[in-house]
C-alpha positions in Angstrom: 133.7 178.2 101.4 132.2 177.0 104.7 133.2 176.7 108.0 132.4 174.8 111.0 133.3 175.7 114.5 132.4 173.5 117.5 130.5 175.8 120.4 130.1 172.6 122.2 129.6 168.8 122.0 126.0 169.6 120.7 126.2 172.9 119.1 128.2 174.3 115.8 128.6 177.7 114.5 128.6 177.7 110.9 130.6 180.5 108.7 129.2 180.5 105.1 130.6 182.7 102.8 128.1 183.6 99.8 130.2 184.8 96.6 129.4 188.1 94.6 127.6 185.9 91.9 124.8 184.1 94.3 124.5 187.5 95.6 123.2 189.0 92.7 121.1 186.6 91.6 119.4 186.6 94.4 119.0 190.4 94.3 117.8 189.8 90.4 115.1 187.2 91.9 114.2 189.4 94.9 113.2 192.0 92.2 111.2 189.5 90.3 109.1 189.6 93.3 108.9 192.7 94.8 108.0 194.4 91.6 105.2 192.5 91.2 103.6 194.2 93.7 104.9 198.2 92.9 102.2 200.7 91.2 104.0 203.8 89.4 102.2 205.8 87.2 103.2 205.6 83.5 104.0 201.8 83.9 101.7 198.8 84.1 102.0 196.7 87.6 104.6 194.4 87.3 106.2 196.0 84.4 108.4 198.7 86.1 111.8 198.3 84.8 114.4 197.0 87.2 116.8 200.4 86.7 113.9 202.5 87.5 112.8 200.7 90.6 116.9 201.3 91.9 116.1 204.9 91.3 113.2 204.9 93.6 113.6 202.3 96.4 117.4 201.5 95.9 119.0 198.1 96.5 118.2 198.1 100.2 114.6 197.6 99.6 115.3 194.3 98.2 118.0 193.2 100.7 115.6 191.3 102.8 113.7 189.2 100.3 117.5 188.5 98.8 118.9 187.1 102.1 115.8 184.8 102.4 116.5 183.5 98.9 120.5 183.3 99.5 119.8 181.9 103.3 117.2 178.8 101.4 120.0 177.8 99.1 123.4 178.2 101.1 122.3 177.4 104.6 121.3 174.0 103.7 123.8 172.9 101.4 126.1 173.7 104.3 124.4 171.4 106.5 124.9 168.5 104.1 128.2 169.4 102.9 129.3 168.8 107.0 127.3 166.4 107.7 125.4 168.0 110.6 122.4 166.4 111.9 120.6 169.6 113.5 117.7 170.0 115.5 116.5 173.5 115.2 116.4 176.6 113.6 120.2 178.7 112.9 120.2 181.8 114.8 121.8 184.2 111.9 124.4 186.8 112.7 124.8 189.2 109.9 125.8 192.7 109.3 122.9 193.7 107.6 124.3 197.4 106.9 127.3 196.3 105.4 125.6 194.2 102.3 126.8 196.0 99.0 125.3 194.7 95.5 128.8 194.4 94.3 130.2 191.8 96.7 129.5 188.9 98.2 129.5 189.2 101.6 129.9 186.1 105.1 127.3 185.5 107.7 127.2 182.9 110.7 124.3 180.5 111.8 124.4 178.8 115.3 122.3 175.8 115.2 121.8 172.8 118.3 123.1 169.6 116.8 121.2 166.1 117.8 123.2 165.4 121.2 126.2 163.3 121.5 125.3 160.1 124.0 127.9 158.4 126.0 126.4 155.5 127.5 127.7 154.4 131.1 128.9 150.4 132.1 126.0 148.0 132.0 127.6 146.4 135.3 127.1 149.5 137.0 123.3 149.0 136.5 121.4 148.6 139.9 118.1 148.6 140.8 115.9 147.9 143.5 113.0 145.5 142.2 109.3 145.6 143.8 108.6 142.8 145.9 106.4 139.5 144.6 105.0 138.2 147.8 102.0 137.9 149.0 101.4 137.7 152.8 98.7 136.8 154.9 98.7 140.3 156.0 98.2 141.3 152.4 95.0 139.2 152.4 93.8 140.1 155.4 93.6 143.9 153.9 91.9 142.8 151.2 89.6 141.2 152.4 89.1 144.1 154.9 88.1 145.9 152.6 85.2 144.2 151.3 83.8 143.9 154.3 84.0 148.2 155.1 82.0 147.7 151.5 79.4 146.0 152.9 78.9 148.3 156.1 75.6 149.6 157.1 74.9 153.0 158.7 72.4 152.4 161.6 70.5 155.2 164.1 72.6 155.2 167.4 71.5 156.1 170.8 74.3 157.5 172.5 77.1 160.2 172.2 78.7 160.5 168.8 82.2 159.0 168.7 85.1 159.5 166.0 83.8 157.2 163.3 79.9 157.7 163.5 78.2 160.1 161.1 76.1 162.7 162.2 73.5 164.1 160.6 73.0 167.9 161.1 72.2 171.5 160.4 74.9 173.8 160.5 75.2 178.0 160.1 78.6 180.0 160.1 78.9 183.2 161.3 81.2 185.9 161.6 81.0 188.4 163.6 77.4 187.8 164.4 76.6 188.2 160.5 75.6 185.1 158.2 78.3 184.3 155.8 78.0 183.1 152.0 78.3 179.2 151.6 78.5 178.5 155.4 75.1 177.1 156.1 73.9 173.5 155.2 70.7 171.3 156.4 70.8 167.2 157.1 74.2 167.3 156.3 75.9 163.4 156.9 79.5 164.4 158.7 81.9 161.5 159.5 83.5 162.5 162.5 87.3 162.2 161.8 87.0 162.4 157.8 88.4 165.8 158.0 86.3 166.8 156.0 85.1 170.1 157.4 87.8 173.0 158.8 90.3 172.0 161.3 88.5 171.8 165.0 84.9 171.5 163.4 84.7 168.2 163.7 86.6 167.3 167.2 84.0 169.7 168.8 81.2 167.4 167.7 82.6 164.6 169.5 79.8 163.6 172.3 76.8 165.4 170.9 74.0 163.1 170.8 70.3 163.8 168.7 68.6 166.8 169.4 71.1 168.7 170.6 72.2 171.8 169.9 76.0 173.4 169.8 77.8 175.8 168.9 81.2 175.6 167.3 84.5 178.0 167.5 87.1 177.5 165.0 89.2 179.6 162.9 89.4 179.4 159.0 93.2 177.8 157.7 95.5 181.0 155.9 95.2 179.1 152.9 91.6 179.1 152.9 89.5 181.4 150.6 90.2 184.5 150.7 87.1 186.3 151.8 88.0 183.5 154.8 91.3 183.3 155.0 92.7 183.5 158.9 89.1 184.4 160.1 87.5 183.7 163.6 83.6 182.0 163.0 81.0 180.6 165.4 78.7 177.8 163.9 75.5 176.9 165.7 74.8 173.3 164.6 71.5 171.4 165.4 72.2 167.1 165.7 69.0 165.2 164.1 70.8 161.7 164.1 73.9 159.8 165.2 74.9 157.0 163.2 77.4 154.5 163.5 78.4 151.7 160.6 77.2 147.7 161.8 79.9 145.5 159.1 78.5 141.8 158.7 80.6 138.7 160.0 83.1 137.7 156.5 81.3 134.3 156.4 80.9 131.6 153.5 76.9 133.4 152.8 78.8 136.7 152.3 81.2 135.2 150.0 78.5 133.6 148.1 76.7 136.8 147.6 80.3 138.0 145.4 78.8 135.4 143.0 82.5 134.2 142.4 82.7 131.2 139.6 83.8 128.2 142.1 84.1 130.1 144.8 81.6 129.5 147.4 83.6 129.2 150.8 86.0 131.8 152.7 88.7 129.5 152.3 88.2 129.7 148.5 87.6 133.1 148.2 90.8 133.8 150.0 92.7 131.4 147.5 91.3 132.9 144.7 92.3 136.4 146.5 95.6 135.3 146.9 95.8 134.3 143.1 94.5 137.4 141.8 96.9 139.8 144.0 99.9 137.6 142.8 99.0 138.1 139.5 98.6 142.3 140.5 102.1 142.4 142.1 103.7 140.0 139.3 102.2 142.6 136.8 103.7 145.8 138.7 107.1 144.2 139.2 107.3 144.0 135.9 105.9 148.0 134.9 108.4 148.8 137.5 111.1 146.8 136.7 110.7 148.3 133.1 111.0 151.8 134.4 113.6 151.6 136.7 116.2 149.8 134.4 115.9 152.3 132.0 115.8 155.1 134.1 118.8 153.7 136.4 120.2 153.5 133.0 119.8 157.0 131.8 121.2 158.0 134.8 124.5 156.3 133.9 124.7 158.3 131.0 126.4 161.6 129.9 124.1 163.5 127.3 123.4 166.8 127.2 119.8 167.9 125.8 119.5 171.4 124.2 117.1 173.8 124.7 115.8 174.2 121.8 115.1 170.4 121.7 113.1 170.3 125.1 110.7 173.2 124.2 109.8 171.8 120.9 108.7 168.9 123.1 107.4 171.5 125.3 105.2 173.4 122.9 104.0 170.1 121.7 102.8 169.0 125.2 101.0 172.4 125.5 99.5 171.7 122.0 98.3 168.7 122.8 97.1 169.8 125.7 95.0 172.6 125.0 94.0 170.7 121.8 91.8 168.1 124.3 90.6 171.5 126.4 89.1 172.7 123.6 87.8 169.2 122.6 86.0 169.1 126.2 84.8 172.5 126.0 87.0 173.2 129.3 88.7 176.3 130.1 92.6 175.5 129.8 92.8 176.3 133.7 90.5 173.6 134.8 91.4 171.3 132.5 94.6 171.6 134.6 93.5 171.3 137.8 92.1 167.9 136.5 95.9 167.1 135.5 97.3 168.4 138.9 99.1 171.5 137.4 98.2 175.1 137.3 98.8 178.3 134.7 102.0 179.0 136.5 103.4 175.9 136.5 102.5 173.7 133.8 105.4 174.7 131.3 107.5 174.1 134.1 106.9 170.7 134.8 106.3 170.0 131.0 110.1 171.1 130.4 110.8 169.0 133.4 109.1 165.7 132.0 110.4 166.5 128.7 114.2 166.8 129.5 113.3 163.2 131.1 111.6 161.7 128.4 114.2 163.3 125.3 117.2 161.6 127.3 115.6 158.5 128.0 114.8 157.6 124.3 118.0 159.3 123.4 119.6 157.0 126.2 117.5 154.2 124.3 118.3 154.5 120.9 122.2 154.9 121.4 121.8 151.1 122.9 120.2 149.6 120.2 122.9 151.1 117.9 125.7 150.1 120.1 124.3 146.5 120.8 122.9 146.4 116.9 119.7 145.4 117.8 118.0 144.6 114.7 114.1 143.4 114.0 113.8 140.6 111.6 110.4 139.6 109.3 109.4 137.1 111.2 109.9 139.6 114.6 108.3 142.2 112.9 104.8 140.0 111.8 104.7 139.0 115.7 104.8 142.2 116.5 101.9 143.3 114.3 100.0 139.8 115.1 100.2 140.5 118.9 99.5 144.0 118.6 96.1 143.2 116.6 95.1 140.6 119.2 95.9 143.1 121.9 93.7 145.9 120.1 91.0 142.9 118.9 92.2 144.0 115.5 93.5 142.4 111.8 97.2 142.8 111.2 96.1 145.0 107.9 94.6 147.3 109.7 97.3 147.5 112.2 99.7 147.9 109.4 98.2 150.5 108.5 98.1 152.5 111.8 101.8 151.6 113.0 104.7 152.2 110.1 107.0 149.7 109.5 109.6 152.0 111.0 107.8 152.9 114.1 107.4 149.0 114.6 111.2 147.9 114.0 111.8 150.0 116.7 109.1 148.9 118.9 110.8 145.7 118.6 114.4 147.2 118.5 113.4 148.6 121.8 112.1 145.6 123.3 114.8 144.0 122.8 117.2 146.6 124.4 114.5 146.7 127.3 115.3 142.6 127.9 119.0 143.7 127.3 118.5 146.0 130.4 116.7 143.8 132.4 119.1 141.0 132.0 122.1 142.9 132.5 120.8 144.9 135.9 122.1 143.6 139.3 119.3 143.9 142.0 119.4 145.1 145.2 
């Protein structure tokens, strides 16, 4: 007989009693395969018989090998006899030193069960859209833009002013001695970039060609560490000053975009204004899409074990150091590309998988609720769209998506539009 007791919404404790009969079968099938491997002398290997092998190793050598066998058949069939729909392994609580080959014997298994979702009220869904509009301002940037594109650094005579690049030679010191990485020759600074050390730059304001300087500043506490917090002197020698000459946004430079029909700044700022409605129309949309369902989770009440957000976890990190290795990149860099580091990358996976899990969760208990449902004719659109999208035949794209990853591609999409329709924005 077997129990169920409720821990919590999402997790059971099972109580599965295993009868004096399955017990010893499962003892007679552990010896089956522990003798197999036994060498005594007078008896071939594999032959020992079973009361001789009691008289040697005793029952408890086979204990372990018997619980596997009984914990294969009962566990299970107590999962589908109660209908639980679990999402990781049992942890087992047995008294392991009160097993007796003569009786049967009870032991527990706490297992997560897939989460319970209680969606909130659809007309408590809000969200605040992206805007559409285009202004003149908007264009204006644009077109900005092109023309810092198109700038020109010229030789200046004169003092070198935030903006202008200078072109120098430059040696750190500290205390008097040369240090490691700190020297550099015709190197082109922008003054103002921020590119060098706090101070380095604001001290080269006025120097003109040909002159000489030298520089006080003190290395950031977060700088390297050889560096960190230090006092250095750099003596820098100016060859050039040079400051960037933009062209006059006129019809030639519009031409020279080589533009089909566009030939005039009038045009080109039409066709601009066409091409950044289409931008913002696209990123309303990705946004919209996000924010609905995410406004949406948030509504919810589901609670997401453990156990399921670090197999999502241990996948991400899979994956992850999977394409490492692929790129020949040491798992640490490979990071740095990402944005994350060795101590915090499991972190932010569990955070992003928490997200993700209750989202789709979130997701899924919709479509039931609503009874979304994917038809043929839905279902061949899918695959028809999805080849022209991938300049692919619908075989092929059978192939590569199931038929019941793409009902819910379309199941989705269709609680996606449910969403979208149903959202009040603010």
């Amino acid at each position: 007989m077997n129990t169920v007791e409720h821990l919590s919404e999402n997790r059971v404790k099972l109580t599965i009693e295993v009868s004096k009969e399955t017990w010893q079968k499962a003892l007679d099938k552990a010896f089956e395969i522990k003798v197999k491997d036994v060498k005594v002398d007078g008896f071939r290997p594999g032959k020992l018989p079973k009361n001789q092998y009691l008289i040697r190793f005793g029952y408890q050598s086979l204990y372990e090998e018997a619980m596997e066998i009984v914990f294969q058949e009962t566990y299970p069939q107590a999962v589908v006899e109660n209908k639980l729909r679990v999402v990781s392994n049992p942890d087992i609580d047995l008294n392991f030193y009160a097993l007796s080959p003569d009786q049967g014997f009870t032991y527990t298994a706490e297992v997560d069960l897939f989460p319970v979702v209680h969606l909130g009220a659809i007309e408590d869904l809000k969200v605040k859209p992206l805007s559409k509009e285009v202004t003149e301002e908007d264009l204006d940037q644009e077109i900005q833009k092109l023309i810092a594109s198109k700038g020109e650094n010229v030789i200046k005579n004169g003092p070198a002013e935030k903006g202008d690049i200078t072109v120098i030679d430059f040696e750190g010191f500290l205390d008097g001695v040369p240090f490691e990485g700190g020297k550099g020759e015709n190197y082109e600074l922008e003054l103002g970039s921020n590119t060098f050390i706090p101070g380095f730059e604001d001290q080269l304001l006025g120097i003109v060609a040909g002159e000489e300087r030298e520089i006080h500043v003190t290395f950031p506490e977060n700088y390297h560490q050889e560096l960190a917090g230090k006092d250095a002197t750099f003596k820098v020698v100016a060859h050039e000053i040079k400051n960037k000459v933009y062209p006059e946004w006129d019809d030639e430079q519009v031409k020279d975009l080589e533009i089909e029909n566009v030939s005039t700044v009038a045009e080109h700022r039409e066709y601009l204004r066409q091409q950044l409605t289409a931008k913002r129309l696209e990123e309303y949309e990705n946004h919209l899409t996000n924010a609905v369902v995410e406004a949406y989770t948030d509504l919810a009440t589901v609670e997401v074990p453990k156990s399921m957000v670090q197999n999502y976890v241990n996948q991400m990190k899979k994956n992850i150091e999977n394409q490492a290795n692929h790129y020949k990149v040491p798992l640490e860099i490979f990071l740095q590309f990402n944005g994350l580091t060795l101590e915090n990358y499991e972190s932010e996976f569990a955070k992003f998988a928490e997200k993700r899990i209750k989202q789709d969760l979130v997701m899924e208990q919709l479509i039931i609720q609503e009874k979304f449902e994917a038809s043929e004719e839905e279902l061949e659109n899918f695959y028809q769209i999805t080849a022209e999208e991938n300049h692919s035949d619908i075989e092929t794209i059978k192939k590569s998506i199931s038929f019941e990853d793409a009902r819910y591609r379309v199941q989705f999409n269709k609680a996606l539009d449910y969403l979208k329709e149903k959202a009040v924005l603010v």
